[in-house]
N, C-alpha and C positions, 0 to 999 in steps of 0.2 A: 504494500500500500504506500502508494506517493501522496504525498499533502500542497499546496503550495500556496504561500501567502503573495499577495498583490502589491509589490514593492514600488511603487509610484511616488508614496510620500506616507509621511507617518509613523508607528509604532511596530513595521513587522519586522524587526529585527529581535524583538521580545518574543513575537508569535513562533518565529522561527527556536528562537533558542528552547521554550518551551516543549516545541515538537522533539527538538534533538534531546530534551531530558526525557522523553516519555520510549525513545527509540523509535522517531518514527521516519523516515526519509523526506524532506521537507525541502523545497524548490524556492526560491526568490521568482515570481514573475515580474517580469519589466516591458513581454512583449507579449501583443495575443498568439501568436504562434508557440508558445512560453505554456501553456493551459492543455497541451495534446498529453495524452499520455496521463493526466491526476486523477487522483481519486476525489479530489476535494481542495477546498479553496479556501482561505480565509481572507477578507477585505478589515484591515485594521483601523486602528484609530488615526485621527489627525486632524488633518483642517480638511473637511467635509467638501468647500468647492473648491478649493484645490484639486483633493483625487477626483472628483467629478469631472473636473473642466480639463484635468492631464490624460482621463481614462478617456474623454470624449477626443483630443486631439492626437492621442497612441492608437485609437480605433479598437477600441475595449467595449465600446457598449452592447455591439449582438454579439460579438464572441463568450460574454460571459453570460448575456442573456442564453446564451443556447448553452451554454455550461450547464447552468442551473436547470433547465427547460432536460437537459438528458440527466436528469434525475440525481445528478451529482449534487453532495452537502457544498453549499456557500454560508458560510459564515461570518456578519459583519457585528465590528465593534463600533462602539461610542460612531464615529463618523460614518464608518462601515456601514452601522446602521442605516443610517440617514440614506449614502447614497443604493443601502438595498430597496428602501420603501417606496411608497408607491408616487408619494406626491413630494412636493417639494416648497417650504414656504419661503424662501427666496429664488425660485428661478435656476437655481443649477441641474444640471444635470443629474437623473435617478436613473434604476434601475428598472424601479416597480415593480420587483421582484415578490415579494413579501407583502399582502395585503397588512399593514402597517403602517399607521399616518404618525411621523417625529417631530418634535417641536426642538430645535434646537436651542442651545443654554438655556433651558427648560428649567436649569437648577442654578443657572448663574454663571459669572464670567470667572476667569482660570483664579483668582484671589479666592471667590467660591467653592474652590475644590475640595471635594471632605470622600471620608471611607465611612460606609454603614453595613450595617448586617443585612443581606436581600435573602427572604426564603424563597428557598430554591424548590422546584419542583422537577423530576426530569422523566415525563412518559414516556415510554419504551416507543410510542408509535401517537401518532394525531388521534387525539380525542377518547384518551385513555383515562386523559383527566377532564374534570368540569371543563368547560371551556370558556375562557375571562377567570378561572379562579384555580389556576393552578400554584395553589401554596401551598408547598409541604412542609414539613417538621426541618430540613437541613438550608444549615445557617452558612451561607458564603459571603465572605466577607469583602463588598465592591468597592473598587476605588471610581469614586466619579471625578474628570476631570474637565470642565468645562462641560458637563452632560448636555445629553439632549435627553429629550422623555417621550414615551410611547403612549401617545394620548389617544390612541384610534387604534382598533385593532378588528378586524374581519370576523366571520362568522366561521371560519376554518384555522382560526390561529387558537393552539395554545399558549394562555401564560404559563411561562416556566419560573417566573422571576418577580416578586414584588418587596417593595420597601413595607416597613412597619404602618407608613401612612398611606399605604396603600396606592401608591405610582407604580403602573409596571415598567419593568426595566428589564423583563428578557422575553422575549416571544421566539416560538417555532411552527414555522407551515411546512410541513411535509419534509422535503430536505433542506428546508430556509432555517435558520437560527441567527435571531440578534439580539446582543449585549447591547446598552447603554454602559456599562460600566463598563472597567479595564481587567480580565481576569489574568491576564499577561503579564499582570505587573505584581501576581501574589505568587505563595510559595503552594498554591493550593492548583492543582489541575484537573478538578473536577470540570468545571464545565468542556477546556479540551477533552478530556477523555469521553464526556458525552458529544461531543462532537463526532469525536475518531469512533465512535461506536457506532454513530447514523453510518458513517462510510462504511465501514466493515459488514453490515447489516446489506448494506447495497451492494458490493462488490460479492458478495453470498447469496445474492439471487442468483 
């Protein structure tokens, strides 16, 4: 199983080293021809129109839409997020991948950045848990930095992720999964490992 994080701009050089602790073979892409051959993808954190407006001038936008479209896991962080959802409230470049509407710094500007405990919920498959209220018992601990927040969520998504006050801050569609927070930057790789299990799951059909 090959992984590969979307090296445009941002935080996958965490994503990356995280995969190498876990043993897993892990790709930098920089080029759509760079996506043949993975099992799965992760779009990281950063500055949101940035990767958008780099991935829109690198010719990334249908090569990852068909990524995702051939059932392969995409996984986006904090920015990641944003540019996997559907819409976009300044005008840059999405995905739409993810029925998922982001409100970016949702929780404040980068002085605002704090860590809290998000109950985690992680369904083996779509709609295994309530859906809008997947909160389980296990506490991960997210670093939000400059977040954005998942204020809209589809009728096919579950929560996987919500804060004590109740903002979600992780959703999964099918093979889509998005963080608001940074799990890259803890010593905790649950949420990768539920990642790398959607792909294992898929490369086992």
């Amino acid at each position: 199983m090959e992984a590969g994080v979307l090296a445009l701009q941002g935080g996958f050089r965490e994503h990356k080293t995280t995969l190498c602790s876990l043993g897993v073979s892990c790709r930098e892409v920089r080029l759509p021809h760079q996506l043949e051959g993975l099992d799965s993808l992760i779009i990281p954190g950063g500055e949101s129109t940035t990767i958008g407006n780099l991935a829109s001038d690198y010719g990334f936008i249908d090569p990852l839409r068909d990524f995702a479209c051939d059932n392969r896991p995409v996984w986006g962080t904090c920015a990641g997020a944003i540019f996997m959802s559907k819409t976009s409230d300044n005008g840059q470049p999405v995905l739409g991948l993810i029925d998922i509407v982001v409100e970016r710094n949702a929780f404040g500007r980068q002085v605002d950045s704090f860590e809290a405990d998000v109950d985690a919920a992680f369904p083996s498959s779509p709609g295994s848990e309530n859906i809008h209220d997947g909160v389980g018992t296990s506490k991960f601990l997210g670093v939000f930095i400059r977040a954005p927040a998942i204020t809209e969520v589809g009728p096919l998504v579950d929560v996987v992720g919500r804060l004590a006050t109740g903002e979600v801050v992780a959703a999964r569609e099918r093979n889509l999964l998005a963080t608001v927070f940074h799990p890259e930057l803890t010593d905790d790789y649950r949420f990768h490992e539920y990642f790398l299990d959607m792909s294992a799951k898929r490369t086992a059909l």
